[in-house]
C-alpha positions in Angstrom: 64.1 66.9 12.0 64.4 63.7 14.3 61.0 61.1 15.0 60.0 57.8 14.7 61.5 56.2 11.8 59.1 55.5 9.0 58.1 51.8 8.5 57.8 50.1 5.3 56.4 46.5 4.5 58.8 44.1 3.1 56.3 43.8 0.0 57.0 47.5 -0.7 60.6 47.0 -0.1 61.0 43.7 -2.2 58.5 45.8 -4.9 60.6 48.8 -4.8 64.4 46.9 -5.7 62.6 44.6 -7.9 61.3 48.3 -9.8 65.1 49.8 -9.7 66.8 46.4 -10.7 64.9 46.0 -13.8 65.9 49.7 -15.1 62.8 51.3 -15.3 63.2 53.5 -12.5 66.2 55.5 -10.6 66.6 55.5 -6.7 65.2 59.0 -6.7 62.1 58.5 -8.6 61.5 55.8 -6.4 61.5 57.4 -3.0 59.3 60.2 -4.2 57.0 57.7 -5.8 56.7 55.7 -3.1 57.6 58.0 0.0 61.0 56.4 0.5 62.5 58.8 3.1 65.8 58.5 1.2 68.3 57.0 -1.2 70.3 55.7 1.3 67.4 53.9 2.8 66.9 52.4 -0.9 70.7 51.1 -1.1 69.7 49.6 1.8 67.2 47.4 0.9 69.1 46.5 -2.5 72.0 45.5 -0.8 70.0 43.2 1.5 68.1 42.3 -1.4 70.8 41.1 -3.5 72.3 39.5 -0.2 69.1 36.9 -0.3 68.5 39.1 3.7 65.2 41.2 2.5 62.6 38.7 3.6 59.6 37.9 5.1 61.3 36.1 8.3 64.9 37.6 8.0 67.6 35.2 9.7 69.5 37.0 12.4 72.8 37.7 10.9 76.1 35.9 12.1 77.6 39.1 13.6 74.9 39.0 16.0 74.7 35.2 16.4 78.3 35.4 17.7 77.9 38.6 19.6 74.5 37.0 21.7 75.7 33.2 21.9 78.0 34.2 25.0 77.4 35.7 28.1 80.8 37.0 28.2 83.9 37.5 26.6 85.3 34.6 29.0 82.7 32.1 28.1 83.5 32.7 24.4 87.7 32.2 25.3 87.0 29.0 26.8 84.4 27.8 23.3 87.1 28.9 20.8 89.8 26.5 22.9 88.1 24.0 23.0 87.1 24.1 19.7 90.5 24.6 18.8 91.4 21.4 20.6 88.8 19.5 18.8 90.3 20.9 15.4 93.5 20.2 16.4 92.7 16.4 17.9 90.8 15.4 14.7 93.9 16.6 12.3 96.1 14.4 14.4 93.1 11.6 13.4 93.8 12.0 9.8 97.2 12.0 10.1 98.6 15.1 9.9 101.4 16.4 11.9 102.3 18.2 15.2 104.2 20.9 12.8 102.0 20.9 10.3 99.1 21.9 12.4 101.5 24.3 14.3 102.0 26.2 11.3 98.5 26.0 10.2 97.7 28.4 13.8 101.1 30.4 12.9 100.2 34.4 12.5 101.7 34.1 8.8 98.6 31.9 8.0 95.9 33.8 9.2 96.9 36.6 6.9 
């Protein structure tokens, strides 16, 4: 069965985890209580929940900052050296060394 997928306030949602976190209730009571189309749905919402994302005015998330602040995967090279060059030119400010901040880009340290 395929449609529309149902809609649900974020005061039912926030209602609805609030119900299952405080123990009086399991994820199946709760979507036939209160029409949830499924448990998955449910893990949903107490995952964001717990996260501090299941809001009134939900933040876009960093994945899709990063994915919609460039036009293209270009544009986004060029930021990240030049950002790189800016890391790299206030290390030198502090003090640090040529090697030391050579190793510090190294594969090995990015692990």
């Amino acid at each position: 069965m395929s449609g529309t997928p149902k809609k649900y306030s974020i005061e039912l949602k926030i209602q609805v985890v609030e119900l299952y976190l405080s123990g009086t209730s399991n994820l199946g009571q709760l979507c036939k209580e209160y029409g949830i189309s499924g448990k998955r749905i449910l893990r949903e919402w107490i995952r964001k929940y717990k996260a501090g994302e299941l809001t009134e005015n939900p933040q876009p998330s960093e994945q899709w900052y990063w994915r919609n602040k460039f036009k293209n995967k270009e544009d986004e090279w060029e930021y990240l050296k030049l950002e790189n060059e800016y890391l790299k030119k206030k290390l030198l400010s502090q003090g640090e060394s040529e090697e030391f901040i050579a190793n510090l880009w190294s594969s090995k340290n990015l692990k």
